[in-house]
N, C-alpha and C positions, 0 to 999 in steps of 0.2 A: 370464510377464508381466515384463517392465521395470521396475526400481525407479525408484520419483518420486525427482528429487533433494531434499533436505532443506532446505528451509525459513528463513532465518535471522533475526531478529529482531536491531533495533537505533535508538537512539530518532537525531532528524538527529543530535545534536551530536557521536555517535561516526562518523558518515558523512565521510569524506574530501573533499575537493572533488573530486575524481578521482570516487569512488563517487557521487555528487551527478550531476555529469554523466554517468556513463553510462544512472542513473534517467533521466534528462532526457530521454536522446537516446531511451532506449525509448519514456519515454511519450507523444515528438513522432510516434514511428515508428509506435506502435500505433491512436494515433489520427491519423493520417495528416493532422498540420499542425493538427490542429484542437484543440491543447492548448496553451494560453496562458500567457502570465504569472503571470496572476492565480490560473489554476488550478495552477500549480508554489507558487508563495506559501500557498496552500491544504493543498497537502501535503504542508507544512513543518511541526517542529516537535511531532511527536511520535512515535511507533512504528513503524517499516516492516517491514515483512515483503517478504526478496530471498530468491529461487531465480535458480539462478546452473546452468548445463550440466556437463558433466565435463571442460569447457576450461576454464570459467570465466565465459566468457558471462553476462553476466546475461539471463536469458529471462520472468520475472516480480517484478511489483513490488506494492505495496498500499501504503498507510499509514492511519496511524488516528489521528487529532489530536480535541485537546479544544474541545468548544464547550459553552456554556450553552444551557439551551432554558429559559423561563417557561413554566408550564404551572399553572394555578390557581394562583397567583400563589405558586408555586413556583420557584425557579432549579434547576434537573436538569444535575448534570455529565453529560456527552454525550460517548461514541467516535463520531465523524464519520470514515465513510469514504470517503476519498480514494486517488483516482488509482492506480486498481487498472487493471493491464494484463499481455496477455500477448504476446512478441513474437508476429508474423505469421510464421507458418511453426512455431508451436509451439503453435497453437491446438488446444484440444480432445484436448488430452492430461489433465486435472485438474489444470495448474497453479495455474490461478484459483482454483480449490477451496481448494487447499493453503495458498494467499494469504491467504483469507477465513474461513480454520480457524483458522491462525495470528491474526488480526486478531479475531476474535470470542473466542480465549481469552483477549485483552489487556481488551476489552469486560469481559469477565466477571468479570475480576480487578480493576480499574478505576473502572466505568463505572457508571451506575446503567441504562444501557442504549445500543445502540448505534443508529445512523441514517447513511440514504444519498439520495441525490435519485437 
């Protein structure tokens, strides 16, 4: 069996503008034009989780930013996951998996609980 590549964790601010866009271009690629502005703004701003090929490529992305939720008139800090993708052509190998392994230890470490739409 083929070893997964590993994982890497990093919140945006240590993200390059270089690393930033090549996030980009995957999650345009992945969701084929139908990831917007507003959704890049979204998954800005707090923890990413990148798998990256043994060229370098980046082939998966996630992130996990904070939101507030009221709930019985509670404010709940919140891991909101965002913009989770895997290139096309690398699909259904367990990257995703790997993504949202990574992103759910941040939850747990963090979060009083995490959510996704």
């Amino acid at each position: 069996m083929t070893e997964l590549p590993a994982v890497h964790a990093a919140h945006t601010f240590e993200l390059t503008a270089a690393v930033r866009d090549e996030i980009r271009t995957l999650l345009d690629s992945a969701f084929e034009g139908d990831f917007g502005d507003d959704d890049w703004e979204h998954s800005l701003g707090g923890v990413h989780a990148l798998v990256r090929d043994t060229g370098g490529l980046l082939i998966a992305h996630g992130s996990i930013v904070q939101r507030r939720v009221l709930h019985d008139g509670r404010s709940l800090r919140v891991g909101y996951v965002e913009a989770v993708a895997v290139r096309p052509g690398r699909r259904r190998q367990g990257l995703g998996h790997r993504v949202m392994g990574a992103l759910e230890r941040v939850v747990d470490g963090a979060y009083e609980f995490g959510a996704l739409s």
